[in-house]
C-alpha positions, 0 to 999 in steps of 0.5 A: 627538734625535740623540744619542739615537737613536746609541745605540739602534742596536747595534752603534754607528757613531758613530766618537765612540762606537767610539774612547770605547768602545775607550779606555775598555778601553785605560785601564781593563781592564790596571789591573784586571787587573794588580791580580789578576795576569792579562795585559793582553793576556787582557783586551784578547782577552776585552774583544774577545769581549765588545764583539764582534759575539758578545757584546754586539755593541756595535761591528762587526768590519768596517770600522774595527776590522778595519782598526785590527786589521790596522794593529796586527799589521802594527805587531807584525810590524814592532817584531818585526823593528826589535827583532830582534838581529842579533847574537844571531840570528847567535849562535844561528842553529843553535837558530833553525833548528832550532826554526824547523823542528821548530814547524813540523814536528811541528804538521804531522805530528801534525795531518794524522796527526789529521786523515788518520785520526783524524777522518776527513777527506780528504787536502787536508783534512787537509793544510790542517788541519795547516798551520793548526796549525802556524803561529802569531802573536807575540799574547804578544809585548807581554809581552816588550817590557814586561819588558825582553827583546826582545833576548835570544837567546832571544827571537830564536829564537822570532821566528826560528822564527815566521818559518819556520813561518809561510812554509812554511805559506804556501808550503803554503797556495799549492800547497793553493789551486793543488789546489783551483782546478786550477791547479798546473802548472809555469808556476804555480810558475814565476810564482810564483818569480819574484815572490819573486825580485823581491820579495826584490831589491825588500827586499834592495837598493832598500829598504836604500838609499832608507832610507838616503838619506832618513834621512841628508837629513831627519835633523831632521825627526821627523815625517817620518821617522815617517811615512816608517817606516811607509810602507815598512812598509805599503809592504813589505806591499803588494809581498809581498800582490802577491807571493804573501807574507802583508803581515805578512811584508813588515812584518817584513822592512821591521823588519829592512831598518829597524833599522839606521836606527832603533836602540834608542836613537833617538828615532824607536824610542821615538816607534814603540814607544809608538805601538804599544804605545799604540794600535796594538798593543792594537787588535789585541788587542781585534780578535782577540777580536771574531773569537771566538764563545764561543757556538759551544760551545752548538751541539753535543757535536761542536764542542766535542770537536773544539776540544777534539782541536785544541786539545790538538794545537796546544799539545802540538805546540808544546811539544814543539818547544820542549822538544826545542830546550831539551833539544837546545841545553841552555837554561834551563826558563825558556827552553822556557817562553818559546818555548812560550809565544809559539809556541802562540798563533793568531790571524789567520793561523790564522784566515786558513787556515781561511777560506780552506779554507771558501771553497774548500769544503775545511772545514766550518762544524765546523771552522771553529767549533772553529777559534775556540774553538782561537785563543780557547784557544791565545791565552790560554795564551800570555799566561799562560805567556809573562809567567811565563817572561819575569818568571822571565828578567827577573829572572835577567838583573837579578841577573847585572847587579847582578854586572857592572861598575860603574855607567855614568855618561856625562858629556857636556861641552856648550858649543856648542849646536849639538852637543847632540843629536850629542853625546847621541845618542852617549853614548845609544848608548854605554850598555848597554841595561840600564843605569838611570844617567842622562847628565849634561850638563854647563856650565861658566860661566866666572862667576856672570854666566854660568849663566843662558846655559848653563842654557838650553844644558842645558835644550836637553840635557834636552828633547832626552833625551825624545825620546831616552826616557832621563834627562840630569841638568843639571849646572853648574860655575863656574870661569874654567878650563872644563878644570878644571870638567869634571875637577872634575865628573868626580870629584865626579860618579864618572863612568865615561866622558867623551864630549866634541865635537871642532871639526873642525878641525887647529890647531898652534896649539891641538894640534889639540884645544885645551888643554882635552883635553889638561888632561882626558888629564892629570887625568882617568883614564876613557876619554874620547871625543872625537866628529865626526858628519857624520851621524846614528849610525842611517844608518852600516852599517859600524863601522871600529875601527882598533887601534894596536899593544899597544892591546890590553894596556891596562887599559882596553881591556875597557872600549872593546870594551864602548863597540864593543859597545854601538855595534854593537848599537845600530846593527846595524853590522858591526863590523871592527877594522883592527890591525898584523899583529904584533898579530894573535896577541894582539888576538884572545886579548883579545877572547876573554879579554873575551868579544867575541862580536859578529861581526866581521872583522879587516883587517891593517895594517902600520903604523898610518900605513898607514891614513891612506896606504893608504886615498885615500876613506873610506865614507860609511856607516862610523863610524870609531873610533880608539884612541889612547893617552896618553903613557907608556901601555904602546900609546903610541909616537911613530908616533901622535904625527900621528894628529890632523892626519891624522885632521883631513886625511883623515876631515874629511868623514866621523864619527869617535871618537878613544877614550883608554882608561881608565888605572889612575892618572894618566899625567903629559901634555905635548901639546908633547912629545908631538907633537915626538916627544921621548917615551920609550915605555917603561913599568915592567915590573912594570906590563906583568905587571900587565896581562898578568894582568888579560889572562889573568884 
């Protein structure tokens, strides 16, 4: 009798029934519409109109779904921040403030325009109108993660330009509300300030730290730092409601304080992304249609001509800031597409203003209707636009790629199983983020006897790949001598780079790292890569690349600024690069040459042992990677030759690369020789002019 009776009552309240109903759209309505090319996200949007208290009324907007809606934008303020590209926004930071103020300004101007002397209203009416047309909410912005391009320029310019807009209108909501109530005043503002300042302090300095010293001590335990990631987020959002701030402000600003623990390429990004993308995310979508009451058109010519005004206003404003920005900075059509599209969007805070300005008396119910009908409309458009501009970007950034280099393929030799997820992560990290290759893991079994106990270590390697969300291919070689099975796989395999783990340890006995690297270094003309992490890559602020002299003339040098790149996006670290001053000169031509556009700083030595003798105590958030040489390559000279029991003596506690450049053709090696010193460090002079050309080309 129960069970007939729950489903009598409209809306439901059965949680079983909300969540079936909800799931039931996540699974079906995408795969319907992908079949006749419309966005997921209209669907979700017009699925909320329909399951909505509006339209069939079968679940109410109060309660759960408000709830599961405020998460999920909360959940796409926070991804916007972990995605943004540090880097990128540095880059274009003009363009980000120029469109961050235009999509604010020119709504803004228009609007009260509109509203001061078009419709009629008075002047905080009017005021309050045009800051609910000048701001917007990132609804298209699921489009851009499923298409690949949240870390284009292009797309930090619009987050950029949310961001602004969005605080200016809230400042300006403030100082409306002060109007209304009475209460502006000196000490109002005053107040006011200092909320601010000690949010920010709160962000900018605590924030930072805890994160750091959490991530660095429970770095083995996922789950834990799930649960921690969001609770700084919600956290974040808390402080800035008691701030003054809008929550998805402080959910933004946790993404950005956030993105250096959490990379792209960790595991606890992809565990984020599709729990967002999965749930919490399409919520939202679905939540923002149940606030949308279609019927409002049926209550009057007046209501629908003013949709109609507020409409055209909010899109055409938006369009022409997009445009002008485009024009301005001479980007690509595709690009003006992209920022309009995610910028004409209004959601909940368009919908917060305009309840707010209800409340206070300041709207009417005139309005406030065409204000639904505004978000239904500008929503909807956004999703159009927004996935044919990202398709059209997409694809240009696919054809330049199949134009670049040759493909990445990581090969990472795993004996010790303890080092299997360092040494994945690491080579993760190495990877451009457009690349498709998978890391091969790689065993060596001394005999036949031996591959079922290494293909237990590899198959640790390929579970911990899921984590991670990239592909490791095992693969096994039997042969007595381990240095000649890696060699083997590396040219059977083509591999590009060879990332190996070091013990930690100086032995004269072994040359510091065993006869295996140094058979390696022999045979073996890719860059190579021998790792020591104390900790995780994602609690690392800093990235310390020293340089030894004429380092920057190798043949594979471009190849390793590559790596520092890739490192540095990964990990949002900065990036400073410690080199002799007599290199100076031409170490920045090289990076000009290799187009090296990350930030960076430059520290001066004046000799490479300085380093080591300069520096009594390492930081403990710096990665350091050392650039070293084979011998009788053009950066070789006997000053490296104590580089190993140095780095072994000083950088014990601390993570640290040590990167051989890849060579043009095998460099004959004698570890013996080399660390006595008896090396000629000469190279032929037809081989320097070679360099130097590739250098210039």
């Amino acid at each position: 009798m129960h069970s007939l009776l729950f489903v009598s009552k409209l809306p439901f309240q059965d949680p079983v029934v909300i969540i079936t109903i909800v799931l039931l759209i996540l699974l079906v309505i995408p795969l319907i519409l992908n079949k006749v090319k419309i966005p997921g996200i209209v669907g979700l949007i017009l699925s909320g109109v329909l399951i909505g208290p509006h339209g069939l009324n079968l679940i109410a907007y109060e309660g759960s779904m408000e709830l599961l809606g405020t998460i999920g934008l909360m959940y796409i303020m926070f991804l916007v921040g972990l995605e943004l590209d540090v880097h990128s926004f540095a880059k274009s930071k003009k363009q980000s403030i120029w469109f961050g103020v235009l999509t604010f300004v020119i709504p803004l101007a228009i609007g009260f325009g509109v509203s001061r002397y078009f419709l009629g209203y008075n002047l905080v009416s009017s005021w309050l109108v045009a800051a609910m047309l000048s701001t917007h909410t990132l609804v298209s912005y699921p489009i851009i993660s499923r298409f690949g391009i949240k870390r284009r320029s292009i797309v930090s310019i619009a987050i950029s330009g949310t961001i602004i807009t969005d605080t200016a209108v809230l400042i300006m909501l403030t100082a409306i509300t002060a109007v209304a109530k009475g209460e502006m005043s000196l000490v109002f503002w005053l107040k006011y300030a200092l909320h601010i300042t000690l949010y920010l302090i709160f962000i900018l300095a605590i924030f930072p730290r805890v994160s750091r010293w959490f991530f660095s001590n429970l770095s083995s335990q996922p789950m834990a730092q799930f649960t921690f990631a969001l609770t700084m987020v919600f956290l974040a959002g808390l402080m800035a409601e008691l701030s003054g701030f809008e929550p998805i402000i402080g959910a933004f600003l946790a993404g950005i304080m956030l993105s250096r623990q959490i990379p792209s390429a960790s595991a606890l990004m992809n565990r984020i992304e599709f729990v967002g993308n999965s749930l919490f995310i399409p919520f939202f979508l679905i939540s923002v249609g149940m606030l949308i009451n279609v019927g409002v058109i049926f209550k009057g010519w007046n209501i629908i001509g003013l949709s109609v005004v507020l409409t055209v206003i909010a899109l055409a404003s938006k369009w022409f800031a997009a445009f002008i920005v485009q024009k301005a900075f001479l980007l690509p059509e595709s690009h003006r597409k992209l920022l309009f599209g995610l910028s004409c969007s209004r959601a909940a805070a368009t919908l917060a203003v305009a309840l707010i300005g209800y409340e206070l008396g300041i709207l009417g119910d005139v309005l406030l209707n065409a204000t639904v009908m505004l978000i239904l409309t500008t929503s909807l458009v956004s999703g159009f636009i927004t996935q044919s501009a990202a398709q059209a970007i997409a694809v240009n950034a696919k054809d330049q790629f199949q134009t670049t280099d040759k493909h990445e393929r990581i090969l990472v030799p795993i004996a010790n199983p303890s080092t299997v997820e360092i040494l994945i992560e690491f080579a993760r990290y190495l990877k451009t983020h457009t690349e498709q290759e998978p890391l091969f893991a790689l065993a060596v079994a001394k005999s036949e006897q031996e591959i079922a106990n290494v293909n237990k270590v590899l198959q640790k390697a390929v579970d911990i790949s899921h984590a991670f969300d990239c592909k490791v291919e095992p693969v096994t070689r039997v042969d007595y001598d381990v240095a000649a099975g890696i060699v083997r796989a590396c040219k059977e395999l083509s591999i590009s780079d060879l990332v190996m783990g070091w013990n930690g340890r100086f032995s004269p006995k072994q040359w510091v790292f065993g006869s295996i690297l140094e058979h390696i270094l022999l045979e073996v003309k890719q860059p190579v890569h021998v790792v020591a992490l104390k900790h995780p890559l994602n609690t690392f602020n800093k990235l310390n690349v020293v340089v030894p002299p004429l380092a920057e003339l190798e043949i594979g040098f471009g190849h390793i600024l590559k790596t520092i790149k890739n490192l540095a996006n990964q990990t949002s670290a900065k990036v400073t690069f410690t080199i002799p001053k007599s290199s100076n000169d031409t170490f920045i031509e090289a990076l000009k040459q290799n187009r090296f556009k990350i930030p960076y700083s430059i520290a001066e030595l004046n000799s490479w042992d300085e380093f080591f003798s300069k520096h009594n105590t390492y930081e403990e958030d710096t990665f350091y990677v050392l650039i070293s040489a084979r011998v009788n390559s053009i950066s070789f000279s006997s000053n490296l030759q104590h580089t190993p029991k140095l780095v072994s003596k000083h950088l014990k506690y601390n993570s640290f690369a040590i990167a051989y450049p890849e060579q043009e053709r095998t460099i004959a090696i004698d570890t013996g020789t080399w660390l006595s010193s008896n090396v000629n460090n000469s190279f032929v002079e037809s081989d320097f002019n070679k360099i130097m050309g590739n250098i210039k080309n």
